[in-house]
C-alpha positions as CSV (number, residue, x, y, z in Angstrom):
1,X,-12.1,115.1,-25.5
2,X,-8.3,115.5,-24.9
3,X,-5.5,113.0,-23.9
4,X,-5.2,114.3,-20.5
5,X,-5.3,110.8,-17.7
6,X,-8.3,111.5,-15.1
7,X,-7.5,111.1,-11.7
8,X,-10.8,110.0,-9.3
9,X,-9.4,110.3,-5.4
10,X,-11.2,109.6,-2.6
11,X,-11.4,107.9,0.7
12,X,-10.6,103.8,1.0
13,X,-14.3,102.5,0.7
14,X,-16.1,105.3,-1.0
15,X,-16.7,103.3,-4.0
16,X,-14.2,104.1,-6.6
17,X,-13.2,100.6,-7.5
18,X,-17.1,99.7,-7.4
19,X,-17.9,101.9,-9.9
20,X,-14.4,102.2,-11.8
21,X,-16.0,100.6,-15.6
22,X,-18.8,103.6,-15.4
23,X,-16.0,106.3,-14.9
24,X,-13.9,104.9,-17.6
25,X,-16.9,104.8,-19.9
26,X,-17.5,108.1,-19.0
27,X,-14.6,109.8,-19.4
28,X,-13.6,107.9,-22.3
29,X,-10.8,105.9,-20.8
30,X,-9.4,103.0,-22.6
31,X,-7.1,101.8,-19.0
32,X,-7.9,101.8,-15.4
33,X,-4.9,102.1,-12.7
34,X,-6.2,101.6,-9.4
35,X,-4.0,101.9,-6.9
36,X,-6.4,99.5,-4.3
37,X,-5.6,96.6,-6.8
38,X,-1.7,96.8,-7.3
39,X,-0.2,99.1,-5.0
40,X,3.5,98.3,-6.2
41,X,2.1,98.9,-10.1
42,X,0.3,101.7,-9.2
43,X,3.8,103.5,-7.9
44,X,6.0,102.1,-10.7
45,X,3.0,103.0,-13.7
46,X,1.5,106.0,-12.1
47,X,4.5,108.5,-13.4
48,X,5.1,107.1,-17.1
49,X,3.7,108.1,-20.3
50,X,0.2,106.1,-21.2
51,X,-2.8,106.4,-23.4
52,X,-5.9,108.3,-21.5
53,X,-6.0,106.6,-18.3
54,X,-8.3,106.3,-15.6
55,X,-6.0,106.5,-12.2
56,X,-7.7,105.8,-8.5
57,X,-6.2,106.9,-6.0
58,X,-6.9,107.9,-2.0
59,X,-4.3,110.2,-2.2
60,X,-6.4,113.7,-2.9
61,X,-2.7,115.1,-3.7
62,X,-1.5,113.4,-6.4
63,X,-1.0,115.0,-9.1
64,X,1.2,113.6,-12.9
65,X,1.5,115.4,-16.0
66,X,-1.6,116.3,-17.9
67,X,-3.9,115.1,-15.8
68,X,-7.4,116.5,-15.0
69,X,-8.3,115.7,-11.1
70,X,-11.9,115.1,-9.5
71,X,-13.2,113.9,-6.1
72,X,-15.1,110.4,-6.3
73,X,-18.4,112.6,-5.5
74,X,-17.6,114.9,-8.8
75,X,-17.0,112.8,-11.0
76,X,-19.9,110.4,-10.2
77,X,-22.3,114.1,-10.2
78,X,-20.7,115.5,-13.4
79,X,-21.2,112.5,-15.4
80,X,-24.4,111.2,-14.1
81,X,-23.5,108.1,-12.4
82,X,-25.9,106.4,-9.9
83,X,-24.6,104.5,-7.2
84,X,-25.1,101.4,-6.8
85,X,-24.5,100.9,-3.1
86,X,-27.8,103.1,-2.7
């Protein structure tokens, strides 16, 4: 496992807040920055240096430095997370 942040974007409502605690446990993320919760942290944090970090975003574009990037629908596939909305 590397350093790198993991961005999870996807579309307002598609569950990535809901499901935010199984996608830091499964990428081995010690923070979450979610942009739904703090939108003025998320601007000011997003761009600065941090331990691994799991950042949520709707933005499909954004992109910081040494960062891996996966849809909401990836990430839940490639590590075997059920949703719990279904």
């Amino acid at each position: 496992m590397n350093n790198y942040d993991v961005i999870v974007y996807g579309p307002p409502g598609c569950g990535k807040t809901l499901h935010k605690e199984a996608l830091a446990a499964a990428f081995g993320c010690k923070r979450i920055l979610d942009e739904s919760e703090d939108e003025a942290r998320f601007k000011r944090e997003v761009q600065e240096p941090r331990p691994r970090t799991l950042i949520l975003t709707c933005n499909p574009h954004l992109r910081t430095p040494f960062a891996e990037r996966h849809s909401f629908d990836e990430a839940m596939r490639m590590n075997n997370i059920k949703d719990v909305r279904n």
